[in-house]
Every structure is written in structure tokens, then in C-alpha cells.
Backbone and ligand atoms as CSV (ligand in chain L), in Angstrom:
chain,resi,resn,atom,element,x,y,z
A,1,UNK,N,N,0.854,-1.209,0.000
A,1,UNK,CA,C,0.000,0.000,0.000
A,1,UNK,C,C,0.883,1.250,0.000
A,2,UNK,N,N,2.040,1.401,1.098
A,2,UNK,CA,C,2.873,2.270,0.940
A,2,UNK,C,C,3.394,2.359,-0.056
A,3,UNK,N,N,4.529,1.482,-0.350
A,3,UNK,CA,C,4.674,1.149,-1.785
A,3,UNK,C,C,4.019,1.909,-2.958
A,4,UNK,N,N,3.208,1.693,-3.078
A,4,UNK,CA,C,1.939,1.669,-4.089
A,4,UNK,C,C,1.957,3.338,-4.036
A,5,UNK,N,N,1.228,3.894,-2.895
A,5,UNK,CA,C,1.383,5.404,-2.827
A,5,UNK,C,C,2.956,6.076,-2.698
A,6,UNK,N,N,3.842,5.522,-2.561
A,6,UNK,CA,C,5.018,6.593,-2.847
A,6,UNK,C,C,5.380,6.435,-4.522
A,7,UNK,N,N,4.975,5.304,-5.121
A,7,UNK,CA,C,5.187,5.314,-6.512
A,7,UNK,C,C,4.371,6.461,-7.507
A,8,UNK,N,N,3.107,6.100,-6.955
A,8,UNK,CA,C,2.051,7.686,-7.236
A,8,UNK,C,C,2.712,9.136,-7.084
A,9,UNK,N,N,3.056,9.282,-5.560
A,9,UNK,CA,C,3.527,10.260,-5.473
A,9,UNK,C,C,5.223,10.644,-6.689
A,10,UNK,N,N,5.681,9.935,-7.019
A,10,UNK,CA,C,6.552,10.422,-7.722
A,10,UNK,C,C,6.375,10.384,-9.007
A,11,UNK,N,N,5.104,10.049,-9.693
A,11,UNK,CA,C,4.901,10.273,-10.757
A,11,UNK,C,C,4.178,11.675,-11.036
A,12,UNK,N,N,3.345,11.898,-9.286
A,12,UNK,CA,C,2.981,13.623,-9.134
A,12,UNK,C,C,3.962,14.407,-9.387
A,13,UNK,N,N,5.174,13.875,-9.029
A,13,UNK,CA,C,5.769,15.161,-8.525
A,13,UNK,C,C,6.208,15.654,-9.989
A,14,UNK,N,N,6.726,14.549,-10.491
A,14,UNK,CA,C,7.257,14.329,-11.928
A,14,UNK,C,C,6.704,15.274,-12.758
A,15,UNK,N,N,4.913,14.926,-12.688
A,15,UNK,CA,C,4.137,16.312,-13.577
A,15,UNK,C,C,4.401,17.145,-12.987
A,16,UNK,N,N,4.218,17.301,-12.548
A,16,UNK,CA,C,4.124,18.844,-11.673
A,16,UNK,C,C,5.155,19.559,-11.696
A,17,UNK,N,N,6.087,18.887,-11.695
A,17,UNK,CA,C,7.306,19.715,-11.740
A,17,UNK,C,C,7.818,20.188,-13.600
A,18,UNK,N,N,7.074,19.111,-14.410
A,18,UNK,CA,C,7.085,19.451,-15.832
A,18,UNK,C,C,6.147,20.657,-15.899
A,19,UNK,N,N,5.002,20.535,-15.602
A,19,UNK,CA,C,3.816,21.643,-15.897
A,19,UNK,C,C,3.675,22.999,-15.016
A,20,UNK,N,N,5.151,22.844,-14.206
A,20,UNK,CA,C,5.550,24.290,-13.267
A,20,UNK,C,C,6.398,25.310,-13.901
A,21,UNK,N,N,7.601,24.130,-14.694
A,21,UNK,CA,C,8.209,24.769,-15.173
A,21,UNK,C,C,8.403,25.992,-15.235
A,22,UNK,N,N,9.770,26.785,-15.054
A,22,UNK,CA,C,9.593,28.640,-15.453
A,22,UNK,C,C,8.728,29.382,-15.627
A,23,UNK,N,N,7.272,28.690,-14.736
A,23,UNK,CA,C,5.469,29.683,-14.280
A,23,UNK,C,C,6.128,30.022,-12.764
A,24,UNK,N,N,5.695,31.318,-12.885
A,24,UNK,CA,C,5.955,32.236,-11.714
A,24,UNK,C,C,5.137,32.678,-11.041
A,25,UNK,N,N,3.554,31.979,-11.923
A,25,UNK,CA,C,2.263,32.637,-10.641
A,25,UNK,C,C,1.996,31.664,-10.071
A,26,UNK,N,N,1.635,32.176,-9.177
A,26,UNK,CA,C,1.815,31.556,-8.031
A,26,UNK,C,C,0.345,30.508,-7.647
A,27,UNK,N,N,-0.712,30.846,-8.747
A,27,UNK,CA,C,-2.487,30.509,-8.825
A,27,UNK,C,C,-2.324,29.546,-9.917
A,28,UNK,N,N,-0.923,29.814,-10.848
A,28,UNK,CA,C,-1.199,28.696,-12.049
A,28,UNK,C,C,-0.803,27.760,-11.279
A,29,UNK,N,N,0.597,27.653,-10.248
A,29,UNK,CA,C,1.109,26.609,-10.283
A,29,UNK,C,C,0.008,25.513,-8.852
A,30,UNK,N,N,-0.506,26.727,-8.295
A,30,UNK,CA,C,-1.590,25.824,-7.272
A,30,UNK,C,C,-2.424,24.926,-7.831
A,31,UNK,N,N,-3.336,25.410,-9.151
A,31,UNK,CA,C,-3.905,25.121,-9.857
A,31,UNK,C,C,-3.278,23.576,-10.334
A,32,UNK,N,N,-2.178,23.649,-11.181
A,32,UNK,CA,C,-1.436,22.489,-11.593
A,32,UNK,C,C,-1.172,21.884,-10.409
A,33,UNK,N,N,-1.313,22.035,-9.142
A,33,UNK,CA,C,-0.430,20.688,-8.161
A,33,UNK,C,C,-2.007,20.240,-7.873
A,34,UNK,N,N,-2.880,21.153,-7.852
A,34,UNK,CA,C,-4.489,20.291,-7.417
A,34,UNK,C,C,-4.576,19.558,-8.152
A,35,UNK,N,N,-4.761,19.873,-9.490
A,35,UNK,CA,C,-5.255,19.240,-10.576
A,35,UNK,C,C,-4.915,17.630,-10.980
A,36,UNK,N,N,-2.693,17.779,-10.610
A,36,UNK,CA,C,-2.689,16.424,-10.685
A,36,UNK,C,C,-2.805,16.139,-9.272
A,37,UNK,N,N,-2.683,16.276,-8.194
A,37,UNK,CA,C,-2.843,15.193,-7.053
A,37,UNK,C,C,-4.112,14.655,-6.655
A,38,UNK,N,N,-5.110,15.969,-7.284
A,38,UNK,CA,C,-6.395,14.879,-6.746
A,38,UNK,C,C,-6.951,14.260,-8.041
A,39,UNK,N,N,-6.489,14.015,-8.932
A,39,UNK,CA,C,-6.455,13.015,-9.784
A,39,UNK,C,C,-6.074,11.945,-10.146
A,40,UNK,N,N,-4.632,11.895,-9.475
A,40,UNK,CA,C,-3.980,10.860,-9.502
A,40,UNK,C,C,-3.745,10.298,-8.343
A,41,UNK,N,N,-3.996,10.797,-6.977
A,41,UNK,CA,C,-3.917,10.165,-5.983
A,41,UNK,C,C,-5.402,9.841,-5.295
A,42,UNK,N,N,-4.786,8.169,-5.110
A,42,UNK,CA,C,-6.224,7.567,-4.126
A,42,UNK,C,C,-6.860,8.278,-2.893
A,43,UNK,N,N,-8.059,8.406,-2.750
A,43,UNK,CA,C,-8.640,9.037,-1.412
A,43,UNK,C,C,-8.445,10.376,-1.430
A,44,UNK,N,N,-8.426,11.178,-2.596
A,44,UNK,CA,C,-8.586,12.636,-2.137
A,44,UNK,C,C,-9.201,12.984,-2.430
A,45,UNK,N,N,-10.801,13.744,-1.675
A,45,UNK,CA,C,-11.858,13.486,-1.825
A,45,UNK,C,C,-11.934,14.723,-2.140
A,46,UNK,N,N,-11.078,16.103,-1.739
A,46,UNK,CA,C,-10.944,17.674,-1.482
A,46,UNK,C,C,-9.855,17.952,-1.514
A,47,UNK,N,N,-9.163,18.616,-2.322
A,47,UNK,CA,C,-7.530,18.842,-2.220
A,47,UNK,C,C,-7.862,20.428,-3.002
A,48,UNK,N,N,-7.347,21.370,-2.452
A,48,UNK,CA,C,-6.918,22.605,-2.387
A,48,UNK,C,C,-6.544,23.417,-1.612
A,49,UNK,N,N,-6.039,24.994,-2.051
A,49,UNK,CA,C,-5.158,25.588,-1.535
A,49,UNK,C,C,-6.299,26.479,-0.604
A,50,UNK,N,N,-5.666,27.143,0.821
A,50,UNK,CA,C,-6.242,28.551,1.265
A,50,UNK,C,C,-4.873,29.400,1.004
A,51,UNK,N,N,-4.984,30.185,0.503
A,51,UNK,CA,C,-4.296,31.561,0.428
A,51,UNK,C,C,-4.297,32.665,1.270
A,52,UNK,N,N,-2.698,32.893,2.222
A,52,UNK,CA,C,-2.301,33.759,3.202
A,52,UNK,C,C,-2.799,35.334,2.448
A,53,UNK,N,N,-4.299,35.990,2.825
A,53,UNK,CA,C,-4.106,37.438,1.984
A,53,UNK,C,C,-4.667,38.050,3.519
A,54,UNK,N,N,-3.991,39.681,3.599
A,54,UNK,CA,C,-4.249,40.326,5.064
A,54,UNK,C,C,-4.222,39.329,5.903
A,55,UNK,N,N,-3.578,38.552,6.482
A,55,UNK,CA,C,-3.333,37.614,7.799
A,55,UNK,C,C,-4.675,36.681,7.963
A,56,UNK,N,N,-5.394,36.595,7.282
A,56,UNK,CA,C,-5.899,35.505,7.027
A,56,UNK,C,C,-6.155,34.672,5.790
A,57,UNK,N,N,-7.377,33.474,6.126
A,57,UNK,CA,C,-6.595,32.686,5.223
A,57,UNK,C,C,-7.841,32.637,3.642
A,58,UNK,N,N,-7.727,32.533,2.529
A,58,UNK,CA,C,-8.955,32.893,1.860
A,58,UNK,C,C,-8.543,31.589,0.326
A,59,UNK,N,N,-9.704,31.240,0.082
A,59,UNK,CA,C,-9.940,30.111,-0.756
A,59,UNK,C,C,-9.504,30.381,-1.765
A,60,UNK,N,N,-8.422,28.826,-2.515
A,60,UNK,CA,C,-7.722,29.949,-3.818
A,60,UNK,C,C,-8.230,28.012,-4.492
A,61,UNK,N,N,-7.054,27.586,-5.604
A,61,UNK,CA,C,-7.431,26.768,-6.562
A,61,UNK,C,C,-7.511,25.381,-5.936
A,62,UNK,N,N,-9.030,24.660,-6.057
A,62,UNK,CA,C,-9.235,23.581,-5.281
A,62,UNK,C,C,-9.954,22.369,-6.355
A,63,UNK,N,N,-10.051,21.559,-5.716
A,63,UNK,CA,C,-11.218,20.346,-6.839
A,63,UNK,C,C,-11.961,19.605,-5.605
A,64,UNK,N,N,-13.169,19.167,-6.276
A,64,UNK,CA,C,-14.196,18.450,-4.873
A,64,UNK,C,C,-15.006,19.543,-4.609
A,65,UNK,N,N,-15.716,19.551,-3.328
A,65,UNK,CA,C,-16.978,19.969,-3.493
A,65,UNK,C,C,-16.804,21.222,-2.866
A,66,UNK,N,N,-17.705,22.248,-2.830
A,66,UNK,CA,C,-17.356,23.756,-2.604
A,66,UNK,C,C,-17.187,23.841,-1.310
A,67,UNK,N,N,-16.145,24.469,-1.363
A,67,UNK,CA,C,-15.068,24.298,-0.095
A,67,UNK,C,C,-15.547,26.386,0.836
A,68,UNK,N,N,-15.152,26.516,2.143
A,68,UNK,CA,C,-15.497,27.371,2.738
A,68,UNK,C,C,-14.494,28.377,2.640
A,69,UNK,N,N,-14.817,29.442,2.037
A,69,UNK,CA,C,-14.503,30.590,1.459
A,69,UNK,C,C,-13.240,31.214,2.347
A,70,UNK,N,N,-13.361,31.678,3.604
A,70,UNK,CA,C,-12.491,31.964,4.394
A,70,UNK,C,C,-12.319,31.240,5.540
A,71,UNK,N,N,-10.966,31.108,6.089
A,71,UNK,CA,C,-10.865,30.753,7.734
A,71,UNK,C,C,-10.042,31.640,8.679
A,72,UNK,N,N,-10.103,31.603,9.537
A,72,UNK,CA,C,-9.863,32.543,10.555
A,72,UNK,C,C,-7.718,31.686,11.068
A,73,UNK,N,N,-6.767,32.271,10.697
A,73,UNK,CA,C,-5.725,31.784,11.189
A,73,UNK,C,C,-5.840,31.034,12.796
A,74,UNK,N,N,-5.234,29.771,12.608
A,74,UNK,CA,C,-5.471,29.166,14.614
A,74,UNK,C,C,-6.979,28.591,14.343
A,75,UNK,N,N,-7.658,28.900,13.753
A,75,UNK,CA,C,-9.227,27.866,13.050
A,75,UNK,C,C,-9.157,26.779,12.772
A,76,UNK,N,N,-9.315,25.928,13.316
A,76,UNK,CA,C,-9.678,24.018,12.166
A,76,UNK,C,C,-8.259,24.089,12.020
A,77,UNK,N,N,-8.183,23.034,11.391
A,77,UNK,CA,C,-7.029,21.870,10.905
A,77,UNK,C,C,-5.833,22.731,9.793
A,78,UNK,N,N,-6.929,24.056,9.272
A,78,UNK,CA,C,-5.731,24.548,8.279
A,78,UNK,C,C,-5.047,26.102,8.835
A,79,UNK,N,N,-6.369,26.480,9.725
A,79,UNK,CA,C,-5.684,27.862,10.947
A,79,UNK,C,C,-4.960,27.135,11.510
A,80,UNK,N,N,-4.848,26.372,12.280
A,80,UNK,CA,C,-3.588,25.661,12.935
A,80,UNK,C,C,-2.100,25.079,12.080
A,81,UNK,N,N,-2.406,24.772,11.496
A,81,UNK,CA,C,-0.960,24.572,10.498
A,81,UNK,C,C,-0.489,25.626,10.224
A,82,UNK,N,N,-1.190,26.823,9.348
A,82,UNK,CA,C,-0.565,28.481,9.546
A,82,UNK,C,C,-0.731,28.977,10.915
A,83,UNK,N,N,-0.954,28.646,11.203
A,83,UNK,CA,C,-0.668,29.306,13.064
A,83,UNK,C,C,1.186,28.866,13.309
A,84,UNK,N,N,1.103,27.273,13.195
A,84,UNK,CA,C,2.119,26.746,13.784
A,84,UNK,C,C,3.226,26.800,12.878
A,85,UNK,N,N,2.666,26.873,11.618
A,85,UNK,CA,C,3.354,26.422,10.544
A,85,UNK,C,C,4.224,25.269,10.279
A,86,UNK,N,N,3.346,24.190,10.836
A,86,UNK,CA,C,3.974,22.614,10.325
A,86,UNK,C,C,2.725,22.078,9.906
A,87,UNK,N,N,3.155,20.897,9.439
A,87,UNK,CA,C,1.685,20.243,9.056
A,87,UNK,C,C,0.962,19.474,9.935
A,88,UNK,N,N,0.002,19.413,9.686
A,88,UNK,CA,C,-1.182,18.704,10.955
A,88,UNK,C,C,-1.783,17.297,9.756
A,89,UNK,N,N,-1.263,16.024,10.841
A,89,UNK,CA,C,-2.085,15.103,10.188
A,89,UNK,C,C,-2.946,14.554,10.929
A,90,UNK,N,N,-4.316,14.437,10.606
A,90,UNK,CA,C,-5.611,14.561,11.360
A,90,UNK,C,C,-6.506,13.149,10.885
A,91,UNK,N,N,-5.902,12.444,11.624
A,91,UNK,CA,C,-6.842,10.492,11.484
A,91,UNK,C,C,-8.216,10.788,11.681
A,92,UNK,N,N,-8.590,11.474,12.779
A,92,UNK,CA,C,-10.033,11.707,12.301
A,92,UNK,C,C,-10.443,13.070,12.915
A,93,UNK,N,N,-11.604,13.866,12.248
A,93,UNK,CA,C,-11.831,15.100,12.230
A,93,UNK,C,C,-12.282,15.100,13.169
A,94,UNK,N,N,-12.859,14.260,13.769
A,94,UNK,CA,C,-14.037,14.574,14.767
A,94,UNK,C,C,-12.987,14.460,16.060
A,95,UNK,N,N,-12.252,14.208,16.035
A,95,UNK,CA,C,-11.491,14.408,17.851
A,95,UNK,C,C,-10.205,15.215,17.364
A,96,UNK,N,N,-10.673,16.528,16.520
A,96,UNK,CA,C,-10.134,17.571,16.247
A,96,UNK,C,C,-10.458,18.818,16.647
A,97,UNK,N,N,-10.285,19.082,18.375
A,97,UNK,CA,C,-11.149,20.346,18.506
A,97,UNK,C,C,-11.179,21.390,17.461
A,98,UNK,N,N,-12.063,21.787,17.380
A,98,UNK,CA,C,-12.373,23.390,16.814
A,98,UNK,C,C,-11.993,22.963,15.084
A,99,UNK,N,N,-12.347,21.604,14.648
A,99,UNK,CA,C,-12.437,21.476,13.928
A,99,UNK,C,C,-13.735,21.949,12.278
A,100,UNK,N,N,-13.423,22.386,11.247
A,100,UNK,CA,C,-14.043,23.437,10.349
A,100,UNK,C,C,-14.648,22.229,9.454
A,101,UNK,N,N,-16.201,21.842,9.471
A,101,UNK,CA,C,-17.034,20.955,8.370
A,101,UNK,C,C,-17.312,21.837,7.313
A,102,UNK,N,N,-16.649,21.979,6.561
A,102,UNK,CA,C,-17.279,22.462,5.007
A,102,UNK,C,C,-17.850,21.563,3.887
A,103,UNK,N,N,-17.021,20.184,4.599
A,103,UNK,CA,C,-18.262,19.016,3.806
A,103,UNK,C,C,-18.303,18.018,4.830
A,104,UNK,N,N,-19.708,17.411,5.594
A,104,UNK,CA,C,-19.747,16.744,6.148
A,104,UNK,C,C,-19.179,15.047,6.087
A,105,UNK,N,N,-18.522,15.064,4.915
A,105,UNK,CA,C,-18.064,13.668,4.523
A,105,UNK,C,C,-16.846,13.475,4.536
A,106,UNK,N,N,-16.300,14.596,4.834
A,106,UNK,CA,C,-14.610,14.612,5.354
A,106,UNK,C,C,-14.420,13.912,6.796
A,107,UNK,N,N,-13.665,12.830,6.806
A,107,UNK,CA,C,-13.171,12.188,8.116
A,107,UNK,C,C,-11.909,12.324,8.391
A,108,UNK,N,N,-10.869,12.756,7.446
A,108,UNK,CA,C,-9.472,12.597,7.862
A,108,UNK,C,C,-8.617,13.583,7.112
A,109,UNK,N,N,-7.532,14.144,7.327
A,109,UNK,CA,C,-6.922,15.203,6.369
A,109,UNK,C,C,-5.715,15.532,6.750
A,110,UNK,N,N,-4.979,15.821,6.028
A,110,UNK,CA,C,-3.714,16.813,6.123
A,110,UNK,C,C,-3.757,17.800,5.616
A,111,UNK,N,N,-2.810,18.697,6.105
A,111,UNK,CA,C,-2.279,20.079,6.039
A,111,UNK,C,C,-1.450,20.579,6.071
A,112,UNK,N,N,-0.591,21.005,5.146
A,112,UNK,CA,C,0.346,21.202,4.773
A,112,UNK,C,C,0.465,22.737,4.383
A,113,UNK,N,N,2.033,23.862,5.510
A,113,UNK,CA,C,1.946,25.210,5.390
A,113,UNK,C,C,3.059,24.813,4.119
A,114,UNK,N,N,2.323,26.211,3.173
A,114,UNK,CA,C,3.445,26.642,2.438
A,114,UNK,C,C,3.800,27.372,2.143
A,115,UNK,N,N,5.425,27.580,2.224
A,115,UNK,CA,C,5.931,28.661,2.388
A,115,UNK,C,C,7.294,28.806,0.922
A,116,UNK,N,N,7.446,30.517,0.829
A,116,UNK,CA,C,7.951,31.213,-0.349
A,116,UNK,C,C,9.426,31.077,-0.564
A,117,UNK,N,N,10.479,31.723,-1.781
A,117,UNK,CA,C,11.796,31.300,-1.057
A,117,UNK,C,C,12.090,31.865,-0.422
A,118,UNK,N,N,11.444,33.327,0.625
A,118,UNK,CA,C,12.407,33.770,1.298
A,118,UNK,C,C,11.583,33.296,2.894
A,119,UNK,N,N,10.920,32.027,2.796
A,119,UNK,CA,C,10.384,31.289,4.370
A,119,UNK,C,C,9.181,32.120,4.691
A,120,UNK,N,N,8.068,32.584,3.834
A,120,UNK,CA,C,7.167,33.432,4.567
A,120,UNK,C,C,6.203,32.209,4.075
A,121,UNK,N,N,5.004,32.498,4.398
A,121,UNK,CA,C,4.025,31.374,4.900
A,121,UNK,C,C,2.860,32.405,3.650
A,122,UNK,N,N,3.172,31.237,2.590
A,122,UNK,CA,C,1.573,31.968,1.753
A,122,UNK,C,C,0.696,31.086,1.380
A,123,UNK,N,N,0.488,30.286,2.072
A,123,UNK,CA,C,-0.684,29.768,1.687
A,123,UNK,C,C,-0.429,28.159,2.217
A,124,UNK,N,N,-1.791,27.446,2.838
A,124,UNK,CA,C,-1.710,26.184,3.140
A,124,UNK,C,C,-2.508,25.380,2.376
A,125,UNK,N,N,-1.588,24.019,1.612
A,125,UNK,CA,C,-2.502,22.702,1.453
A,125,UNK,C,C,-3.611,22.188,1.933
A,126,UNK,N,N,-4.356,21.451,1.937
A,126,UNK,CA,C,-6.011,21.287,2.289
A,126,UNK,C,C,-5.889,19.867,1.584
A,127,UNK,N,N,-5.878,18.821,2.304
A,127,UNK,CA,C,-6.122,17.381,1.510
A,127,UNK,C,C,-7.454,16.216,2.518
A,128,UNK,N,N,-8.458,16.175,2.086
A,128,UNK,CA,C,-9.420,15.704,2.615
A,128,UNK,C,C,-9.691,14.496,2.606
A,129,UNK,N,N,-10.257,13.080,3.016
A,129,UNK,CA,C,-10.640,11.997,2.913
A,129,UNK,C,C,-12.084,11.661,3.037
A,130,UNK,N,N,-12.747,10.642,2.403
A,130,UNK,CA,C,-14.147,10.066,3.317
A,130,UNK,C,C,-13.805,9.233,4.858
A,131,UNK,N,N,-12.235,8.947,4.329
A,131,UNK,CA,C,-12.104,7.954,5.326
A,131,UNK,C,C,-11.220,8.059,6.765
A,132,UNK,N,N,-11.569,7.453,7.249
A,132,UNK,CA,C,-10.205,7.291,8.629
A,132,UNK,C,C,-9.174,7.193,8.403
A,133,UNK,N,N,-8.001,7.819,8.851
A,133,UNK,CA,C,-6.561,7.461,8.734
A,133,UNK,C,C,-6.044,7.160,7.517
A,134,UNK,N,N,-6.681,7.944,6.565
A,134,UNK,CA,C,-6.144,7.881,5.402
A,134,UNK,C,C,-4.720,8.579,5.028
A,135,UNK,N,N,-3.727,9.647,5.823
A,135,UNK,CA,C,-2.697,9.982,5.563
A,135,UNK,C,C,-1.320,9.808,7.084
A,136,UNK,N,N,-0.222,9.720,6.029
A,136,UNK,CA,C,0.519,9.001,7.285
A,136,UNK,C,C,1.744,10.319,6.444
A,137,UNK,N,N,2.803,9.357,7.387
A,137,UNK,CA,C,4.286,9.945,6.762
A,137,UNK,C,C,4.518,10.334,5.531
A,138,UNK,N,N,4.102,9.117,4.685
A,138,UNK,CA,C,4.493,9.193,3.433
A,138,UNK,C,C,3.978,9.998,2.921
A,139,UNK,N,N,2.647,10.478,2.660
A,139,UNK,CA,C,2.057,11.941,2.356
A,139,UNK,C,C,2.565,12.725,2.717
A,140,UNK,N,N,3.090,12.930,4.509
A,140,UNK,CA,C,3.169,14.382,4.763
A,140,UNK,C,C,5.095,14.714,3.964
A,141,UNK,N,N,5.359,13.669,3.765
A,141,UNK,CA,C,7.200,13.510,3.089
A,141,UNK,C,C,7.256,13.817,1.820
A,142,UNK,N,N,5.685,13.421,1.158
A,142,UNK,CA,C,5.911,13.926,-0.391
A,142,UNK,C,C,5.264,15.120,-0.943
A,143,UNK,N,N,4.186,15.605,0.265
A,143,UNK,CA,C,3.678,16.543,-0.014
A,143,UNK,C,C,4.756,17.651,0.457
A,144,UNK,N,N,5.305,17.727,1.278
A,144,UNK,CA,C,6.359,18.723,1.693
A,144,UNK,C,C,7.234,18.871,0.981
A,145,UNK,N,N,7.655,17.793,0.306
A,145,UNK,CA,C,8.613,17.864,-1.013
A,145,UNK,C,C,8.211,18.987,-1.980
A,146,UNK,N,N,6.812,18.025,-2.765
A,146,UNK,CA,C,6.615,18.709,-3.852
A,146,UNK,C,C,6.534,20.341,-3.937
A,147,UNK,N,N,5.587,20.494,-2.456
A,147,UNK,CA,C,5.703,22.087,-2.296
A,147,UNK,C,C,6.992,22.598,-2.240
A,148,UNK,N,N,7.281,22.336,-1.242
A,148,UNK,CA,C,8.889,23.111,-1.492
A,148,UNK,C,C,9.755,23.476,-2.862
A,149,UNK,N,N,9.579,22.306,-3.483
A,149,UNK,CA,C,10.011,22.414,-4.601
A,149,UNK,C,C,9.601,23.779,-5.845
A,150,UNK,N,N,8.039,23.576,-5.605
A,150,UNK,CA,C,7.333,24.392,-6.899
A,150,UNK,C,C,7.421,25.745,-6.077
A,151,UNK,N,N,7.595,25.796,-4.562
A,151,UNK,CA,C,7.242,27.107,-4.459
A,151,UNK,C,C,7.990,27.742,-3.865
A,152,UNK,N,N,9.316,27.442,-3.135
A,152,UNK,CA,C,10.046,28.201,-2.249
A,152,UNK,C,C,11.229,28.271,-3.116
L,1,SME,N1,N,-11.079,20.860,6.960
L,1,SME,C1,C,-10.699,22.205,7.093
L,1,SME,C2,C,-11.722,23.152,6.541
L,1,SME,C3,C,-11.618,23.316,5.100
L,1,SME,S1,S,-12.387,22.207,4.237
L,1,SME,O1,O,-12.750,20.986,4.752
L,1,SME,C4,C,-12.363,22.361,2.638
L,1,SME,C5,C,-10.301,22.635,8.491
L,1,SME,O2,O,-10.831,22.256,9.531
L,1,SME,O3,O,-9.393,23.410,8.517
């Protein structure tokens, strides 16, 4: 199974890093990392970005079902990752205080801050599940990769 998903993941990164290429906005290249990861990776039921604008956090390029417009930094699963600025991996939502339902069918998620090349924090990952314990290490190792890569 691991296996299986780190092979995925490096065929993400692979696009992504072709279809980033020498693009400097910063909405195309969000756009291109949604597009392939929740396509090509199993169980992502909601995968998009919130965008750091005036110190909070505001909905930028996503796929899945309409996702909640703004959050308050230190809010749910993705104010806390820009609060702390590490990633939060969350087995299940519901013994997530102060956790944010924008779709009631989300059970599990990561979150991933990302940050620019000079280390400022613009914007956090958003990766959703139907299911329990759907993300471990290996997500939070390749998702930290890929970002880093396309964006700092
Ligand atoms: N799960 C997030 C809210 C955003 S959505 O589910 C799209 C949270 O608690 O931060």
C-alpha cells in the first residue's frame, strides 16, 4: 500500500514539476499541483489551496466539493498549520477540537503550510478523505517535497 502510494507520489511530482516549469504565478502553479494530485492520488476526496491574503486565510485553486470561502488563522485543521506552521495530520476530524465541516463527509486530512523562497508562509494545502486514517508519513514527506520544490 505504501509502496503503491510513494510510486504515485513520484509520478505527481514528476508532472508537476514538468507543468511548473519557469510559471511564476503563483495561482497557475496551485492550480497544476491540485489538478494532478487529486487526480492521480487515491482518497482525495478535497484537495486545495487557502491563500495567506491580510493575515488571514482565503480560498484559492481547489477540486471536490465547494469548499469554505475563508478561515480565521489558529481555526480548524488549516488555521492551525498556519498558526504553527507545520503540518497537521488529522486520522479523524471529529477528535479535532475546533475542527471546520465544510463538507460533512470529510473524516481525515492533512495540512500542509506553504511557504515562499524567502520562508514566509503563503498559503496552506487542504487534503481531505471520506475515510479514517487515510494519511501518514508518506504523504506528509511527499507533499512537503513537492511544495517546497514548486514554491520556495
Ligand atoms: N477541513 C478544514 C476546513 C476546510 S475544508 O474541509 C475544505 C479545516 O478544519 O481546517
Amino acid at each position: 500500500m505504501s509502496l503503491e502510494k510513494e510510486t504515485k507520489y513520484q509520478r505527481c511530482r514528476e508532472r508537476i514539476l514538468a507543468l511548473c516549469e519557469g510559471e511564476e504565478d503563483v495561482v497557475a502553479k496551485m492550480a497544476s499541483v491540485v489538478g494532478v494530485l487529486h487526480n492521480e492520488m487515491e482518497g482525495f476526496y478535497w484537495t486545495g489551496f487557502y491563500r495567506v491574503v491580510d493575515g488571514g486565510l482565503v480560498i484559492g485553486p481547489y477540486q471536490g466539493t465547494v469548499g469554505c470561502l475563508r478561515i480565521e488563522v489558529g481555526r480548524g485543521v488549516c488555521g492551525t498549520a498556519a498558526k504553527v506552521g507545520e503540518t497537521q495530520v488529522v486520522p479523524d476530524v471529529y477528535e479535532f477540537p475546533g475542527h471546520i465541516a465544510c463538507d460533512a463527509s470529510s473524516r481525515s486530512e492533512i495540512v500542509v503550510p506553504v511557504k515562499d523562497a524567502s520562508g514566509s508562509l503563503i498559503a496552506v494545502l487542504d487534503v481531505d478523505s471520506t475515510e479514517k486514517g487515510t494519511f501518514d508519513e508518506v504523504d506528509q514527506k511527499f507533499l512537503e517535497g513537492i511544495l517546497a520544490e514548486v514554491f520556495s
